[in-house]
C-alpha positions in Angstrom: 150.7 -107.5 -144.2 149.7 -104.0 -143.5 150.1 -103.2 -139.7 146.9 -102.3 -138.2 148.1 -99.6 -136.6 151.2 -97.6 -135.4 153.2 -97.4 -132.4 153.6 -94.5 -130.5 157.1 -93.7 -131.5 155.7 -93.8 -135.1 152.7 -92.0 -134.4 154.2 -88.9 -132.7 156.5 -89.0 -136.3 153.5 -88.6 -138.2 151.8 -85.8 -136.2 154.6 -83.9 -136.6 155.3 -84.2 -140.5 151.4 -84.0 -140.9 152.2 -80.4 -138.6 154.1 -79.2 -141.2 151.9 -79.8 -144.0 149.0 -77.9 -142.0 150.8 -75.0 -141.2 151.7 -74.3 -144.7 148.1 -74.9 -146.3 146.5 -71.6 -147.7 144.3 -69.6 -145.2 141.1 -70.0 -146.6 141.3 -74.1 -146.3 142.6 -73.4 -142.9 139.5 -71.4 -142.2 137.2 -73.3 -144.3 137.9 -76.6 -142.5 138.3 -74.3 -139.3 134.4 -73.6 -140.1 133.5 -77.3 -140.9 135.2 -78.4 -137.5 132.9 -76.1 -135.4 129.8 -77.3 -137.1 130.8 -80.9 -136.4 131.7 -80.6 -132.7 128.1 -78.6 -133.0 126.5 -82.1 -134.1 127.7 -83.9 -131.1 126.9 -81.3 -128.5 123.3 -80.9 -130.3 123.2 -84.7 -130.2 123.8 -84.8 -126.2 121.5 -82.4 -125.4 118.8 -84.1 -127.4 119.7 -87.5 -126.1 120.1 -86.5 -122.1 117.2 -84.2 -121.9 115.5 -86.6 -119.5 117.6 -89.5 -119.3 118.8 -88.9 -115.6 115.2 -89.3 -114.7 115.3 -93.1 -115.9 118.7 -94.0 -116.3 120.4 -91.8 -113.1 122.9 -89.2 -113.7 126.1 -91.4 -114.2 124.7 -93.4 -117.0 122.9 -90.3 -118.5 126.2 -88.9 -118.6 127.6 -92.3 -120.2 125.3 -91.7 -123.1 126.0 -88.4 -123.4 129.3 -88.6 -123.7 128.9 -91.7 -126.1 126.8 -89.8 -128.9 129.1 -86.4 -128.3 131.9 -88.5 -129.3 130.4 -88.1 -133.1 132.0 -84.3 -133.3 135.6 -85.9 -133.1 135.2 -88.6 -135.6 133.5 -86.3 -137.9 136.6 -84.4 -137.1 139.4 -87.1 -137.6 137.9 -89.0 -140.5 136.5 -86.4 -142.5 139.1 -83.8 -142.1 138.5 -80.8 -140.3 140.6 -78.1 -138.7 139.9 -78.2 -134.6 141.5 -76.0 -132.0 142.3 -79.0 -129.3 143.7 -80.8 -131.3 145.9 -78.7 -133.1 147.9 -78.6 -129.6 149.8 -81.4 -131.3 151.3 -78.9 -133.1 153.5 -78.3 -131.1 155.3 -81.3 -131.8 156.4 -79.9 -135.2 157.8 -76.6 -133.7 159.6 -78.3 -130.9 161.4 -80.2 -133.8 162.0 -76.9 -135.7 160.5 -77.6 -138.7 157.9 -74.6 -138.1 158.1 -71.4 -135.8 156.2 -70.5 -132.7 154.8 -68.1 -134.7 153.2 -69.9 -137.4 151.5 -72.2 -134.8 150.0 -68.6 -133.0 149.0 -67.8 -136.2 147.4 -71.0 -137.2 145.6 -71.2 -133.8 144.2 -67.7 -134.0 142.9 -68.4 -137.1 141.3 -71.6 -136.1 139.8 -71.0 -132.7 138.0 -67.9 -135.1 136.9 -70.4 -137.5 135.8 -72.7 -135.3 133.6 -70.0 -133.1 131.9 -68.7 -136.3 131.3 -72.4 -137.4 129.4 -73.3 -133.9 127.0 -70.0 -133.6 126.2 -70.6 -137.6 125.0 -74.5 -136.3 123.9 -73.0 -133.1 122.0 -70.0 -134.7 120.8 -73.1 -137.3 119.5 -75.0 -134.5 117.5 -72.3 -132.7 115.9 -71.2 -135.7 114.9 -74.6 -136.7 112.0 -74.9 -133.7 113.9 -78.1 -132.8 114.1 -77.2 -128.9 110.4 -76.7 -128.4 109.9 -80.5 -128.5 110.1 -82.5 -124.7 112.2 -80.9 -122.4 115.3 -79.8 -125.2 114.8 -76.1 -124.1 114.7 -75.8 -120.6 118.0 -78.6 -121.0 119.8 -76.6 -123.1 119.2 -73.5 -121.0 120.3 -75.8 -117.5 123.8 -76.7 -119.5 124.8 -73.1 -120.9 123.9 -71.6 -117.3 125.9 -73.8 -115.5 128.4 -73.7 -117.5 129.1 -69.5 -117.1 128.9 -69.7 -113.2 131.8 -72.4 -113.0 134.9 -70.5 -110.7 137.8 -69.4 -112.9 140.2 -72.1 -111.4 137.7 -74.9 -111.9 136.9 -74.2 -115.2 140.9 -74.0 -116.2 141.3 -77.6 -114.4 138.7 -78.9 -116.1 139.9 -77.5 -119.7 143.1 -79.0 -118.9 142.1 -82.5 -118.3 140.0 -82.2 -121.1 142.2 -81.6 -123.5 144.6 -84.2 -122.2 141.8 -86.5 -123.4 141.0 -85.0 -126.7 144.2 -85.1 -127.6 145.0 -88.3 -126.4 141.6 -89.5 -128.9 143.8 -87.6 -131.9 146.9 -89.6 -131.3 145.2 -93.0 -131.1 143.2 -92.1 -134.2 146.2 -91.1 -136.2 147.8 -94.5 -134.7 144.7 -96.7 -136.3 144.9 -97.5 -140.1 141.0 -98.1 -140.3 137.8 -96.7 -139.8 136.9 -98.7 -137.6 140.0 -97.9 -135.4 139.5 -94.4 -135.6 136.3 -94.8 -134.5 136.7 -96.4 -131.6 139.5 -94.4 -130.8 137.6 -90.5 -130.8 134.7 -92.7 -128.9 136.5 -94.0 -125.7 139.0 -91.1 -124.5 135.7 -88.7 -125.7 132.7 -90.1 -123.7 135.2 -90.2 -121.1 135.8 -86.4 -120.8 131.9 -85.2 -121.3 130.9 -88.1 -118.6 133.8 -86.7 -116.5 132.4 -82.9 -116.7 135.6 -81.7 -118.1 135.0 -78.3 -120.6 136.1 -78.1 -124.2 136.1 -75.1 -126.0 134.9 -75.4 -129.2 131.6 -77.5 -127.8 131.0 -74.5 -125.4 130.9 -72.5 -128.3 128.2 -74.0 -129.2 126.4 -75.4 -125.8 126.3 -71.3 -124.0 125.5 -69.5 -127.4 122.6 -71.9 -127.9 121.5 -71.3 -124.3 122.0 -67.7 -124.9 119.5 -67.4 -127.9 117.2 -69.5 -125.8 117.0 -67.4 -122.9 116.8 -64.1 -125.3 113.1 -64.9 -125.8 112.2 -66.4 -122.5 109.5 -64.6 -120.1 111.8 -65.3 -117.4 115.5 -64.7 -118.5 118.2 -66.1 -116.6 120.5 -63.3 -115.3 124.0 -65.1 -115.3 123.5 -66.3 -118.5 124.6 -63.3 -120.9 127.7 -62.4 -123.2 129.9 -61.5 -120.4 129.4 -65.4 -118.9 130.3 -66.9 -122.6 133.7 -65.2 -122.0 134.2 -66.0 -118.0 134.1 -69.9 -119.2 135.8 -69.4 -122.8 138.8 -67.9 -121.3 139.7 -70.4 -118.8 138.3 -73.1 -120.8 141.0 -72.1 -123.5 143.6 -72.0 -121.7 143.3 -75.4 -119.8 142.6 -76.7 -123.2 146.0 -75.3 -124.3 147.2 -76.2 -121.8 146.6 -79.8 -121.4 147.2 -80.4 -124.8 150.1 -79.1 -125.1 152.1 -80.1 -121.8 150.7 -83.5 -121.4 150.4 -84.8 -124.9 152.4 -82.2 -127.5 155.6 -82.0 -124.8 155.4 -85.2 -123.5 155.3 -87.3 -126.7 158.1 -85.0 -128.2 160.0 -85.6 -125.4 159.7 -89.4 -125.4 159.8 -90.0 -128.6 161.3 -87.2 -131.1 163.9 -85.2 -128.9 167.3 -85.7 -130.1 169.3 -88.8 -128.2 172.0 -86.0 -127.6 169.8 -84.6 -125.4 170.1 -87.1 -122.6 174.0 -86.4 -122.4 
């Protein structure tokens, strides 16, 4: 009978042999499913802005969070189970080098060229979005503009915490998903550790890159502009955002699974 799905030992083994594969997969897959993953994590943040833009006003800000979180969660198993090349979670990389069985360097080049996929991939869906008049129904617009404007006056520090934490999570979704040998496991797995982080407040990248650009081409044609929200404030909550997301995926889940699983008995003498 076919397990249903892997233990961790055997799931950090797979992560790392499915490393290798990625990092030596022609550039223009890499960037076209680099593309593809922006877009996705673009339909979930799209979805949560649609779905919260008045919930808090009937359901209170807890569960309106709950439900954000819950339909964001779609970007991840759009992600996972229709293959796509996402930023986050190629922290796990790092499992693969730490075994040698690809350089530093291949992994700095991967992620370069993915974070630049993935950017281009959420302002296409973002630009997409905005021109499709979508936002002028209910309360989507001044929503929208609310999330990217907070968003570029979160502190430095805060906003590296929070991309650490996040990415602890996100990654901790990719492992369970590549543990589960069904849809249905995979599902469930992106959903839980995913709501969790967006009804947390914790920042992820890739959906920022989508969320302030958004706001951004919102507030361009507004009679009233907000002030903080411009170029410069994308780049005050990318840069933190980044590395806390490198961060957290990397230390908590690429190191510490490596270490606890794949690092060589010899090791401990």
């Amino acid at each position: 009978m076919e397990k249903r799905f892997l233990s961790p030992a055997e799931t950090a083994a797979l992560i790392s042999e499915n490393g290798r594969r990625v990092l030596t997969q022609s550039v223009s897959r890499t960037l076209v499913l680099s593309l593809l993953a922006g877009v996705y994590i673009g339909f979930g943040a799209q979805l949560a802005t649609v779905v919260t833009q008045d919930a808090s006003a009937y359901l209170g800000q807890g569960l309106s969070r709950f439900l954000g979180g819950s339909v964001f969660s779609l970007g991840l198993m759009l992600v996972v189970i229709c293959g796509a090349e996402l930023f986050t979670g190629n922290s796990l990389l790092t499992k693969t080098a730490l075994e040698r069985k690809i350089s530093w360097s291949a992994i700095g080049r991967n992620w370069v060229l993915v974070i630049l996929g993935n950017l281009l991939g959420s302002l296409f869906f973002a630009a997409l979005m905005f021109y499709s008049g979508l936002w002028k129904s209910g309360q989507i617009e001044q929503h929208a503009l609310a999330i990217a404007s907070a968003k570029v006056q979160i502190p430095f520090i805060e906003a590296l915490i929070r991309g650490i934490l996040c990415n602890w999570l996100v990654c901790l979704a990719v492992f369970m998903a590549c543990a589960a040998r069904d849809i249905t496991g995979k599902i469930l797995a992106c959903y839980v550790p995913i709501m969790a982080f967006v009804a947390s407040g914790f920042e992820h990248s890739v959906a920022n890159m989508y969320f302030i650009p958004t706001g951004l081409f919102l507030n361009a044609r507004s009679e009233s502009p907000l002030a903080a929200l411009n170029w410069g404030g994308f780049l005050h909550n990318l840069v933190p955002v980044t590395l806390g997301n490198v961060l957290g995926g990397v230390l908590f889940v690429g190191c510490a699974y490596w270490f606890v699983h794949l690092r060589s008995p010899q090791s401990d003498k």
